[in-house]
C-alpha positions in Angstrom: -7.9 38.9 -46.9 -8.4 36.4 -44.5 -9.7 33.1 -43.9 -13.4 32.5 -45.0 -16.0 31.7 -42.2 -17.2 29.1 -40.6 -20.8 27.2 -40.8 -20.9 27.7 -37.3 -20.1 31.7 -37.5 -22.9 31.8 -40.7 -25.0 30.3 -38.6 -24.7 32.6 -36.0 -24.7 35.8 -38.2 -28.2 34.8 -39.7 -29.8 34.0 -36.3 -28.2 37.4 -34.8 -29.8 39.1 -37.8 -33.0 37.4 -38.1 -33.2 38.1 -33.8 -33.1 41.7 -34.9 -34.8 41.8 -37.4 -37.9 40.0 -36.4 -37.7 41.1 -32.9 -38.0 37.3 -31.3 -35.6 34.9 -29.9 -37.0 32.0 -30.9 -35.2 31.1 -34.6 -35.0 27.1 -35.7 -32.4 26.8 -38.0 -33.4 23.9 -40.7 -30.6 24.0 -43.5 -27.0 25.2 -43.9 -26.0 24.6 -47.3 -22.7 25.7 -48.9 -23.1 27.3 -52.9 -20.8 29.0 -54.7 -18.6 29.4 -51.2 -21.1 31.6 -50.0 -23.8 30.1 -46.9 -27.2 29.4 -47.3 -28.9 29.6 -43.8 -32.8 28.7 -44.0 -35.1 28.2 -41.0 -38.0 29.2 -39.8 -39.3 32.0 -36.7 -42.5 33.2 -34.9 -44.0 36.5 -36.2 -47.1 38.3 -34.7 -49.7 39.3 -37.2 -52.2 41.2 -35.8 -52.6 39.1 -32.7 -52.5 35.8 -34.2 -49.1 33.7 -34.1 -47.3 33.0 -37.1 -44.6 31.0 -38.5 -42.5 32.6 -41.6 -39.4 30.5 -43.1 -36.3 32.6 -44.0 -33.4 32.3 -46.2 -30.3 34.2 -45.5 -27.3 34.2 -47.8 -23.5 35.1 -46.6 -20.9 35.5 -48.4 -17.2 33.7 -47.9 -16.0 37.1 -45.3 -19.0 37.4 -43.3 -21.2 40.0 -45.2 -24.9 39.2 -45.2 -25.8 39.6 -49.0 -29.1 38.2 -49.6 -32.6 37.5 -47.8 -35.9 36.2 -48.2 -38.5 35.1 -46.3 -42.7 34.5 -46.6 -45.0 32.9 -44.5 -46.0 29.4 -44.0 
């Protein structure tokens, strides 16, 4: 198949998806871990709760050609 991915494109891939997916453009990256040659991103991001700013930390796990195939996240 081809070559396996970066840290830098992982890295990219999770904050594109967690851009989308929590509509903001603010995402701090805290952790890029390599396990079982899949990435481990984690960070944090901004959320709006009913008018009151939030942060909530995030995990997103990619596998060795790209493919997001895990997430989690809760609030501080």
């Amino acid at each position: 198949m081809g070559k396996d991915i970066s840290k830098e494109n992982a890295q990219q891939i999770a904050v594109e998806y967690m851009r989308k997916r929590k509509n903001t453009e603010k995402i701090d990256i805290a952790a890029i871990e390599e396990d079982s040659g899949s990435w481990v991103i984690r960070g944090t991001c901004p959320i709006d709760m009913e008018g009151h700013p939030w942060a909530e930390k995030f995990e997103v796990i990619i596998d060795p050609r790209g493919k997001i195939r895990d997430t989690n996240s809760a609030l501080l």
